[in-house]
C-alpha positions in Angstrom: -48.2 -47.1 -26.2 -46.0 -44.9 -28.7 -45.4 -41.8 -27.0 -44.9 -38.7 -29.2 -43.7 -35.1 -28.2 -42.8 -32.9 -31.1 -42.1 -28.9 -31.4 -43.0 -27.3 -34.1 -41.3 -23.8 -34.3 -44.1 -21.8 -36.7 -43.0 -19.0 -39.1 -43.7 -15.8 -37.1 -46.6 -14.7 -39.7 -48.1 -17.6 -39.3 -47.9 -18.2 -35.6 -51.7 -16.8 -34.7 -53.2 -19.2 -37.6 -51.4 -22.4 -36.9 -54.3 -23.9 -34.7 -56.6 -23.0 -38.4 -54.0 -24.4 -40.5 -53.2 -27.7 -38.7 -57.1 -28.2 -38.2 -57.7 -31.0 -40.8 -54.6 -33.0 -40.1 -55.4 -32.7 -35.8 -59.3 -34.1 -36.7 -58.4 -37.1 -39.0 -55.6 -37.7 -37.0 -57.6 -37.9 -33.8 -60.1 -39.8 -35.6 -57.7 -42.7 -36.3 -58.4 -45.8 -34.3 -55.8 -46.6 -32.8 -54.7 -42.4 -31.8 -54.9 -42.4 -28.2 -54.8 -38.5 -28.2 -53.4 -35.5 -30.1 -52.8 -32.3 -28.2 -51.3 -29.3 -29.2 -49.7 -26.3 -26.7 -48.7 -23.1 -27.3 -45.6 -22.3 -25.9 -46.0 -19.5 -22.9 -42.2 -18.6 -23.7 -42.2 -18.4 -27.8 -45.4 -17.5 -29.1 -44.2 -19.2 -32.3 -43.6 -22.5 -30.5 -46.4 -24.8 -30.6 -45.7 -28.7 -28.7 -47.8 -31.5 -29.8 -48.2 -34.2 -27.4 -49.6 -37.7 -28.9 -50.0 -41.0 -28.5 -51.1 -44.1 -30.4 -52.3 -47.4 -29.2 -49.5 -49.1 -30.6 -46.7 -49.6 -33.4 -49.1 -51.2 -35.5 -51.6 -48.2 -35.0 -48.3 -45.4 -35.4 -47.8 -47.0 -38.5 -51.2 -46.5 -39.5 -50.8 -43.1 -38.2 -47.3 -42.2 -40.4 -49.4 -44.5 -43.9 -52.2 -42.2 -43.9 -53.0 -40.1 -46.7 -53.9 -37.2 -44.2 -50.4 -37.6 -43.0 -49.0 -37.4 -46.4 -51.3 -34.3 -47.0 -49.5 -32.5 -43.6 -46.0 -33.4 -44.9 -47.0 -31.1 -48.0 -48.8 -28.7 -46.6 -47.7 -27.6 -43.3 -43.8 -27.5 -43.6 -44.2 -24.2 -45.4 -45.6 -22.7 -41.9 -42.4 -23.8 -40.3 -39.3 -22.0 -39.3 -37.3 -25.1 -39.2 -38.2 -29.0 -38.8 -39.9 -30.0 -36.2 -37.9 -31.8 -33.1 -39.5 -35.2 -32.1 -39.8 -37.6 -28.8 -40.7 -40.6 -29.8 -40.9 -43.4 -27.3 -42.6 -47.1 -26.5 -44.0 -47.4 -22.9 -45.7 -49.7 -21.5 -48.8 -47.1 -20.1 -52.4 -46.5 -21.4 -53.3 -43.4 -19.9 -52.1 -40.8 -18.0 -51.5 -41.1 -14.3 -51.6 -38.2 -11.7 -48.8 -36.1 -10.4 -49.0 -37.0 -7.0 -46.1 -34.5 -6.5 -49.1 -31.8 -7.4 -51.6 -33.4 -5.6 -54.5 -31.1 -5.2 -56.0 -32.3 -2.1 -52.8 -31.8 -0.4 -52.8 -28.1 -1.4 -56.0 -27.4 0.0 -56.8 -27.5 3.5 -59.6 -29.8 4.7 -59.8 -31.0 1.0 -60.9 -34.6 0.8 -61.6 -35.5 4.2 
């Protein structure tokens, strides 16, 4: 799986709308075959930080993902939303889903849970 973190650091002005204005590229992208997910955050520390977390099935399907015509369309229309260029994680691993944080596990933080 390609394994994608990027933060986008949103003009203050447009910080409230940026869930609006990255609408039609998160739906086509999330459409795409081979798009495993494609999930944005909002920073708790920077209100004009969003993270997008994604994944694709594979290179061939990240490929797809970067050919697009809806990708092209972002690369036009959201950079003047941004404060700066975005900062990217990109990496191959070999998973195809998320797993649990058994660190966090909740039936270990609650007495008499799952017995």
């Amino acid at each position: 799986m390609i394994f994608i973190t990027a933060k986008f650091r949103v003009l203050p002005e447009h910080a409230d709308r940026w869930p609006e204005i990255a609408r039609d590229f998160t739906e086509a992208t999330r459409a795409e075959p081979g798009c495993m997910w494609f999930d944005w955050s909002r920073s708790i520390d920077d209100p004009a930080e969003y993270v997008l977390v994604e994944a694709f099935r594979d290179g061939e399907a990240g490929a797809a993902h970067v050919g697009s015509e809806h990708f092209r369309a972002a690369q036009r229309e959201l950079p003047p939303h941004l404060a700066e260029t975005p900062l990217i994680i990109n990496a191959d691993i070999d998973q195809d889903e998320w797993s649990r944080l058994g660190e966090m596990s909740v039936e270990q933080a609650r007495p008499g849970a799952g017995s």
